[in-house]
C-alpha positions in Angstrom: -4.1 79.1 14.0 -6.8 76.6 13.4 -4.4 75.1 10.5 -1.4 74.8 12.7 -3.3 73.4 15.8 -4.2 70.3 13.4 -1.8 68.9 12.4 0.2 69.2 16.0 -2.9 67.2 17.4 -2.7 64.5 14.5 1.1 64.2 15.4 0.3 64.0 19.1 -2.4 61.1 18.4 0.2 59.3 16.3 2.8 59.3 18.6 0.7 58.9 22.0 -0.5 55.1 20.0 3.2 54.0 19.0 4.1 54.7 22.4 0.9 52.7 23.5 2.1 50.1 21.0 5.0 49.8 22.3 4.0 49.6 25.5 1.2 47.0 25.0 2.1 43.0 25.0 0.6 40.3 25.0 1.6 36.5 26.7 -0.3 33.4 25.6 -0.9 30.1 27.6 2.4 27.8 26.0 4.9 31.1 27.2 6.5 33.3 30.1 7.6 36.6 29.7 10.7 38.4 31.0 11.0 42.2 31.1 14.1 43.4 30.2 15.5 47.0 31.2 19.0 47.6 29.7 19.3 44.1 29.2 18.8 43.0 32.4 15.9 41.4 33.9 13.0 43.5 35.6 10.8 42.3 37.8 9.2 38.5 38.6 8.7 36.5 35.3 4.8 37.3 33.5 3.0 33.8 33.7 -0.4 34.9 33.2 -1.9 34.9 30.1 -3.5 38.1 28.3 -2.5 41.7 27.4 0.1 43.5 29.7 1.9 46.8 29.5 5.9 47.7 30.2 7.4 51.0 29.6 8.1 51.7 26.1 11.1 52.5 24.5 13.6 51.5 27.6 12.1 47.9 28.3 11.6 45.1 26.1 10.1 41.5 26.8 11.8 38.1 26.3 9.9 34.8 25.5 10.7 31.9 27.3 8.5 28.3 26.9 6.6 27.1 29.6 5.8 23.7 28.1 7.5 20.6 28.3 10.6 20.3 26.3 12.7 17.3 24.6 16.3 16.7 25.1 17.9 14.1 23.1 21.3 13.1 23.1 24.1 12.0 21.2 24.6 8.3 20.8 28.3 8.1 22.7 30.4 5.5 23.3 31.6 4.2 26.7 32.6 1.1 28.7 30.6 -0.9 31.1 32.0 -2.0 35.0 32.9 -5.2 33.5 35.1 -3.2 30.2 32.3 -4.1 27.7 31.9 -1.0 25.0 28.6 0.0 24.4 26.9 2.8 22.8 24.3 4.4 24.8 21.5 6.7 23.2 19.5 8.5 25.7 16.5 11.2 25.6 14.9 13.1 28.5 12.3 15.8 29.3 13.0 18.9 30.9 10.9 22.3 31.4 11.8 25.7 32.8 10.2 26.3 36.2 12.5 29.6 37.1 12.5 31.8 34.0 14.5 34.6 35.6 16.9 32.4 36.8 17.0 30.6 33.5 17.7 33.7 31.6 20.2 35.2 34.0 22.5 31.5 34.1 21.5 30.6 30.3 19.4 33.2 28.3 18.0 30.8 25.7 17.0 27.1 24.8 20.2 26.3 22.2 22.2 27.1 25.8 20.3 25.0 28.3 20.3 22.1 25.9 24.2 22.4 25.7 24.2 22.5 29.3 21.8 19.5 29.5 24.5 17.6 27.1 27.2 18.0 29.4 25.3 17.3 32.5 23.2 14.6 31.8 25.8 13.0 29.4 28.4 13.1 32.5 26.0 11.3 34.9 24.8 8.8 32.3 28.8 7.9 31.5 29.4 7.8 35.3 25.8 5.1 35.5 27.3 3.0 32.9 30.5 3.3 34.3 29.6 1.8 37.4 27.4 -1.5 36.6 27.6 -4.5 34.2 26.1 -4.7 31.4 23.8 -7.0 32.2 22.0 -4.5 34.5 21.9 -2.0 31.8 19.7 -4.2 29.6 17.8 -6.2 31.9 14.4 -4.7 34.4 13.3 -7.1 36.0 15.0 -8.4 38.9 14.0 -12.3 39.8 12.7 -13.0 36.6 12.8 -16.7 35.2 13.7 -17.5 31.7 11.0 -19.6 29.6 13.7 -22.2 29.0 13.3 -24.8 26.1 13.1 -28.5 27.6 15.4 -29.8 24.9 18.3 -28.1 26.2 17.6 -28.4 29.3 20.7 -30.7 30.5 22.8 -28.2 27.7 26.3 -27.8 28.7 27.4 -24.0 29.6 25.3 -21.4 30.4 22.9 -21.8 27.3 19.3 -20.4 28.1 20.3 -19.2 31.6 19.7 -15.5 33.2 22.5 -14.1 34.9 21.1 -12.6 38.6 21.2 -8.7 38.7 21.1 -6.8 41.1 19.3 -2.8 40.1 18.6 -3.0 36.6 17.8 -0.8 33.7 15.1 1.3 35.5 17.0 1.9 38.6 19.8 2.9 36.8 17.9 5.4 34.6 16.1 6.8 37.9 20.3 6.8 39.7 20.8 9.2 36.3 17.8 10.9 37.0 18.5 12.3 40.3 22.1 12.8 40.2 21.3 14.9 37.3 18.0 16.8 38.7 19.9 18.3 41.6 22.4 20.1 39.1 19.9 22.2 37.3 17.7 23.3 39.7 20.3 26.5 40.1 19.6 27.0 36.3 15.9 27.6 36.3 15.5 24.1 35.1 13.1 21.2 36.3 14.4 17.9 35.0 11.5 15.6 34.4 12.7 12.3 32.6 15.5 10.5 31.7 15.7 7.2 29.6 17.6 5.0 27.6 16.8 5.0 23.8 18.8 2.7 22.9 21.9 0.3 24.2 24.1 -1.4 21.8 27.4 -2.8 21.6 30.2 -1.2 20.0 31.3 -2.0 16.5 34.7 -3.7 17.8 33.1 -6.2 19.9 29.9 -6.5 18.3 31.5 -9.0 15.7 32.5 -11.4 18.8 29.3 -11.4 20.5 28.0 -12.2 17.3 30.5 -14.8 17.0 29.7 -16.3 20.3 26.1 -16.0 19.6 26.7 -18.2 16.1 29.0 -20.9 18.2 26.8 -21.4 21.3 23.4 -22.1 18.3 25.7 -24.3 16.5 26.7 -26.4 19.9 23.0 -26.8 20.2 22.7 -27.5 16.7 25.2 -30.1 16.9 23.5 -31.6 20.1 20.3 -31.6 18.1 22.2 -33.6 15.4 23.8 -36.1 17.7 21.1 -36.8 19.6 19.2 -37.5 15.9 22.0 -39.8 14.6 21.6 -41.8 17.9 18.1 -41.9 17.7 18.5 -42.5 13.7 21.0 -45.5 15.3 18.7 -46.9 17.0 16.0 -46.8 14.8 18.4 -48.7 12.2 19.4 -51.3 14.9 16.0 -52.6 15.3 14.7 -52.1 11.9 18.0 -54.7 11.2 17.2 -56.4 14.4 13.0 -56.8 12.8 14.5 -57.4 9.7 16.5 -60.9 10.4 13.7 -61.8 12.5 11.9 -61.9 9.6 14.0 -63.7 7.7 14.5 -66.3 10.1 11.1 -66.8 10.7 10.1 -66.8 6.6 13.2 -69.4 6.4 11.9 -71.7 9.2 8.7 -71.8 7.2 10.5 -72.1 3.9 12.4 -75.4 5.6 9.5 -76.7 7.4 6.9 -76.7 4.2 9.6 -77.8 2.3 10.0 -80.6 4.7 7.2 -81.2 5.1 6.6 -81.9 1.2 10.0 -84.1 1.1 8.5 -86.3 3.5 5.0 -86.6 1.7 6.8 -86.6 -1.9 8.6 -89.7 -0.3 5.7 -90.7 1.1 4.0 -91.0 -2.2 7.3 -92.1 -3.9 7.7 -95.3 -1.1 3.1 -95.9 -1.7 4.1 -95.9 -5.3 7.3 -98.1 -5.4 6.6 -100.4 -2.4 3.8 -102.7 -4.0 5.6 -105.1 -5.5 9.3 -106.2 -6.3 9.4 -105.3 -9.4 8.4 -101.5 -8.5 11.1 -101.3 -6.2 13.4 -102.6 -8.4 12.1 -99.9 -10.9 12.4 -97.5 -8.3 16.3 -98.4 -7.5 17.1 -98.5 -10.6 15.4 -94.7 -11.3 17.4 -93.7 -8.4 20.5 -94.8 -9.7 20.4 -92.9 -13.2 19.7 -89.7 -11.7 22.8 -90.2 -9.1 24.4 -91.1 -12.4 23.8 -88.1 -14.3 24.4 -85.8 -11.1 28.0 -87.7 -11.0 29.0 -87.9 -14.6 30.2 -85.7 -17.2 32.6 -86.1 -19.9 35.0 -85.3 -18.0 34.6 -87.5 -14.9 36.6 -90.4 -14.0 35.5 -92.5 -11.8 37.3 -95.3 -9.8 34.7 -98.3 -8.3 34.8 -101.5 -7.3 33.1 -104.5 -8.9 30.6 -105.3 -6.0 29.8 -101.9 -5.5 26.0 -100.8 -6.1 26.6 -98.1 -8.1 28.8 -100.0 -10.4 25.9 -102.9 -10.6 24.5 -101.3 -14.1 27.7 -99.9 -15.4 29.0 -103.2 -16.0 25.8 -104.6 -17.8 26.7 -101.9 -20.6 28.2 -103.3 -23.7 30.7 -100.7 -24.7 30.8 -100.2 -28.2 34.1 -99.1 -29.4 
């Protein structure tokens, strides 16, 4: 009997702890539990962390995060109120405050984020839709451009800021609460939502581009006119300076040169003025230098007989 009663108790033990075992749980502080009976939920959600008990066998308990969680979207394509194409990349942070309710409408995270895609990707086309896209990339609302005093007087709109009216935060708070008050029936508490990124789309990118390169290169060309005027001017005086110069240097030239004429005569009349012979000398010097200036082989002169010049031509014996 004693054999027989032994192993019946070791059998009992056994199977009184796997049912224990599967009756014990245990919840930590980053989760929420849901008791399941038959697949549906039993019972308010387990927040408290630390051991708990269900019934075994029939029950079973689903996991579901109580931290904050990351949405990120898809980078999608879609036009601005004034038809520009952009790509918008946004990201936002969500959590589940309702875990019943979230299991009963979505059962797990891979659904909710779905849902969160179509939701939040609907109210961010419908934003972007709905404003220029000059209030999607601009905050702040009055704010002044630090504008370059050399283009100041630029033609066209070059350094300017276009006035806006909301800007990029209102608009991501617009998507925000649109948004918010669509999953609050799915056991979902929207926290954030925010543009990643904003670019433009690969069709018009090349013109903006484009525009960007021909507006630099109207200043550029500005720059260089204004430079080849200034270089202008610059030339204009130094040619202005520069004849100056000359002209004073050749008034100097012709005043010291003058100036020695008139003493070199000076000396020359001292020298042949003191007595009748000297200036006879001094005529006659004169007159064969004027001579050799006039005369070359292949002069031919015509004079008269009283004429001055003529006065020692005559006097030569020619010698045939």
């Amino acid at each position: 009997m004693n054999r027989l009663t032994f192993p019946a108790v070791a059998a009992i033990v056994i199977l009184g702890g796997l049912v224990a075992y599967s009756a014990a749980y245990t919840v930590s502080e980053t989760e929420q539990v849901i008791i399941t009976q038959f697949g549906k939920p039993v019972g308010d959600p387990i927040t408290d962390a630390g051991l708990h008990f269900k019934l075994p066998l029939i029950q079973e308990v689903t996991r579901v995060e109580k931290r904050i969680l990351e949405w990120d979207g898809r980078p999608n394509e879609m036009p601005t109120k004034d038809k520009t194409y952009i790509v918008v990349d946004t990201f936002g942070r969500w959590r589940i405050n309702d875990a019943k309710q979230f299991f009963l409408r979505l059962r797990d995270e891979r659904s909710a984020q779905s849902r969160l895609d179509d939701i939040l990707g609907s109210e961010t086309r419908n934003a972007i839709a709905k404003h220029e896209l000059i209030e999607l990339v601009r905050t702040t609302k009055d704010r002044q451009p630090v504008r370059d005093e050399t283009i100041a007087d630029a033609p066209g709109n070059i350094g300017i800021l276009y006035p806006i009216n909301k800007g990029r935060a209102k608009i991501e708070e617009e998507i925000f609460q649109q948004a918010a008050s669509k999953v609050t029936d799915l056991g979902i508490e929207l926290l954030d939502v925010r543009f990643k990124r904003i670019n433009y789309n690969e069709s018009v990118r090349d013109r903006i581009y484009s525009r960007m390169i021909s507006e630099r290169q109207q200043i550029a060309e500005r720059f260089r006119s204004e430079g080849a005027g200034e270089a202008a001017k610059i030339i204009g005086r130094k040619e202005k300076d520069l004849l100056e110069i000359e002209s004073q240097a050749y008034k100097q030239v012709q005043e010291i040169q003058g100036a020695a004429d008139a003493e070199a005569t000076e000396i020359y009349a001292q020298a042949y003025n003191q007595s009748a012979d000297s200036i006879a000398f001094y005529a006659f010097i004169k007159t064969m230098e004027t001579y050799q200036e006039m005369l070359d082989p292949n002069t031919t002169l015509i004079l008269s007989t009283d004429s001055d010049i003529f006065k020692f031509l005559k006097r030569i014996d020619v010698q045939e």
